[in-house]
C-alpha positions as CSV (number, residue, x, y, z in Angstrom):
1,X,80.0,103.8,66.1
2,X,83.2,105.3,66.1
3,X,82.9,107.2,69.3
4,X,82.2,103.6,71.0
5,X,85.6,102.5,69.4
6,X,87.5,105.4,70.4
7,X,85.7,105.0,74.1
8,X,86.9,101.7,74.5
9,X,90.0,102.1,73.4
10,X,90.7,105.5,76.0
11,X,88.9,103.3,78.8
12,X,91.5,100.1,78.3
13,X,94.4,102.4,77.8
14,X,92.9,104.2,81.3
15,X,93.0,100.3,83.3
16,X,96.8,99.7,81.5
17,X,97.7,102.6,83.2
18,X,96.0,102.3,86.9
19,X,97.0,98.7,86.5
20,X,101.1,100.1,86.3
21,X,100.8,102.7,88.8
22,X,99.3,100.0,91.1
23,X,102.5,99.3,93.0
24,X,104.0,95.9,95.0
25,X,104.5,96.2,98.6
26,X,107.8,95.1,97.6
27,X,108.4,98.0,95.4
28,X,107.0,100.7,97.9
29,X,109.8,98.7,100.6
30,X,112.4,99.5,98.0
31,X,111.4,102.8,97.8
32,X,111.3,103.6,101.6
33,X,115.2,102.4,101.7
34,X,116.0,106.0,99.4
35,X,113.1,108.3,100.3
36,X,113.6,111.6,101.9
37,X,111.9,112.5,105.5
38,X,109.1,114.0,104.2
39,X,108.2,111.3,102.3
40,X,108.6,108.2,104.1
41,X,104.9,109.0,106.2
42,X,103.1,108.4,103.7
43,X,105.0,105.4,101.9
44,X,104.9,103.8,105.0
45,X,101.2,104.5,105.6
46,X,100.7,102.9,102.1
47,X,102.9,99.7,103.0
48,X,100.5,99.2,106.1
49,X,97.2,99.8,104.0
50,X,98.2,97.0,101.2
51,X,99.1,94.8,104.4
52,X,95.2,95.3,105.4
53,X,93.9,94.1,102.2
54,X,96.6,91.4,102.0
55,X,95.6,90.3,105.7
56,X,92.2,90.5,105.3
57,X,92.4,88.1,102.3
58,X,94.9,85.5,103.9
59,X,92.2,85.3,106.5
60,X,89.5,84.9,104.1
61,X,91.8,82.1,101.9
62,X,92.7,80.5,105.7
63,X,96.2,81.7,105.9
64,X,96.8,82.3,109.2
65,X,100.7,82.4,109.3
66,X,100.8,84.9,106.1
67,X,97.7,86.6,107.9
68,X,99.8,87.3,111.2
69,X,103.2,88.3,109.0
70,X,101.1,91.2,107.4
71,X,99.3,92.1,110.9
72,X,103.0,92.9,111.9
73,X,103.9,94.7,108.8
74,X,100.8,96.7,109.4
75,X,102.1,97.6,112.8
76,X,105.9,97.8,112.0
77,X,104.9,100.1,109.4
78,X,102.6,102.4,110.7
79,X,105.7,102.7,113.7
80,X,107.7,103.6,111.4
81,X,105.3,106.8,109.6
82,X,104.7,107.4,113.2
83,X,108.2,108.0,113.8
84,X,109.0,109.7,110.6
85,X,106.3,112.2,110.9
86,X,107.0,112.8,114.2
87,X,110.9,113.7,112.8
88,X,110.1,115.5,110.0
89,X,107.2,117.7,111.8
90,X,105.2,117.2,108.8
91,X,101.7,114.4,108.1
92,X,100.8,114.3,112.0
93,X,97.7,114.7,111.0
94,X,97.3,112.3,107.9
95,X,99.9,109.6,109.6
96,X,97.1,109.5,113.0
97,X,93.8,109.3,110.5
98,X,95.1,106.9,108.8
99,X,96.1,105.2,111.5
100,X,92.6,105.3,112.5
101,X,91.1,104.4,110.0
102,X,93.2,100.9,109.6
103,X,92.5,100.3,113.0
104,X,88.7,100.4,112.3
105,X,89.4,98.1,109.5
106,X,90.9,95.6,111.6
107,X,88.4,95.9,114.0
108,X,85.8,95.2,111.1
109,X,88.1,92.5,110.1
110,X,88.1,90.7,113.7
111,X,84.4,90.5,114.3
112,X,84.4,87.6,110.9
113,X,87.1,85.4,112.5
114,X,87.2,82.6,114.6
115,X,88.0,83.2,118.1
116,X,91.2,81.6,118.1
117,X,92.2,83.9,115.3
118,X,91.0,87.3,116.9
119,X,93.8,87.8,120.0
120,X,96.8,88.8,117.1
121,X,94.3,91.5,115.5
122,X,93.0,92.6,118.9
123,X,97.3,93.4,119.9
124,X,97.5,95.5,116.4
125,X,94.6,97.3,117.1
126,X,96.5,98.2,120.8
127,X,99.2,99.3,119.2
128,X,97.8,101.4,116.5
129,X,96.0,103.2,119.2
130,X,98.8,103.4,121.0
131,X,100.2,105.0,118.2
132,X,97.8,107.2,117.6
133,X,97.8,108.2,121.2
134,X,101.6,109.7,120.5
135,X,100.4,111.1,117.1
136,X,97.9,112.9,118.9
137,X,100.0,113.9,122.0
138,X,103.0,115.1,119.4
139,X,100.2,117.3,117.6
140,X,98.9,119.1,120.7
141,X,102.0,119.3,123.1
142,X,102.5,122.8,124.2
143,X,105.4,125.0,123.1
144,X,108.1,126.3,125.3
145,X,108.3,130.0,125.1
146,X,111.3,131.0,125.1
């Protein structure tokens, strides 16, 4: 009996803490503002992902305009690690498979809505692979010898 006690209590001091770490896409913003290069891939990255999840439930809930807001988050965002990887030299690699893999998402995501609603998510998915395209370019460009 004590060891179920002391169980519980570690597993609800366990979700207090994943529950704080959990951050807002607000506070990962604010954080952007004063990160160094090398770290502004992945907050960015992370902005876009909670855009997904917050896009994907606006469409469920029927909030189209909110929907659309975060689509172009998702994209402004994923410019942005784009261009901050590309700068720092470092997270090509991470920065383009993510970007991937949010642009399967959102090609998950399109097939459930209404064909009015699809041409937006169908643009983001463009421009991800777009942005992949320079990812991938950046990655295997030759080297001048000097």
């Amino acid at each position: 009996m004590p060891r179920l006690g002391s169980t519980l209590f570690l597993l609800a001091v366990l979700l207090a803490t994943g529950a704080a770490l959990e951050e807002t896409v607000a506070g990962l913003k604010a954080r952007l503002e004063g990160a160094t290069p090398d770290e502004r891939p992945e907050l960015c990255v992370r902005i876009a992902q909670y855009q997904l999840r917050n896009a994907d439930k606006f469409y469920i809930d029927g909030h189209i305009d909110d929907a659309r807001a975060a689509l172009n988050d998702i994209v402004s965002y994923s410019e942005k690690a784009r261009d901050a990887a590309i700068v720092s030299k470092k997270h090509l690699k991470n920065v383009e498979i993510d970007a991937r893999k949010i642009s399967e998402r959102l090609r998950d995501m399109k097939r459930t809505l209404a064909f009015e609603d699809q041409p937006p998510v169908e643009q983001a998915i463009r421009q991800l692979e777009d942005i992949r395209t320079e990812l991938l370019r950046e990655m295997f460009k030759k080297k001048d010898k000097k």
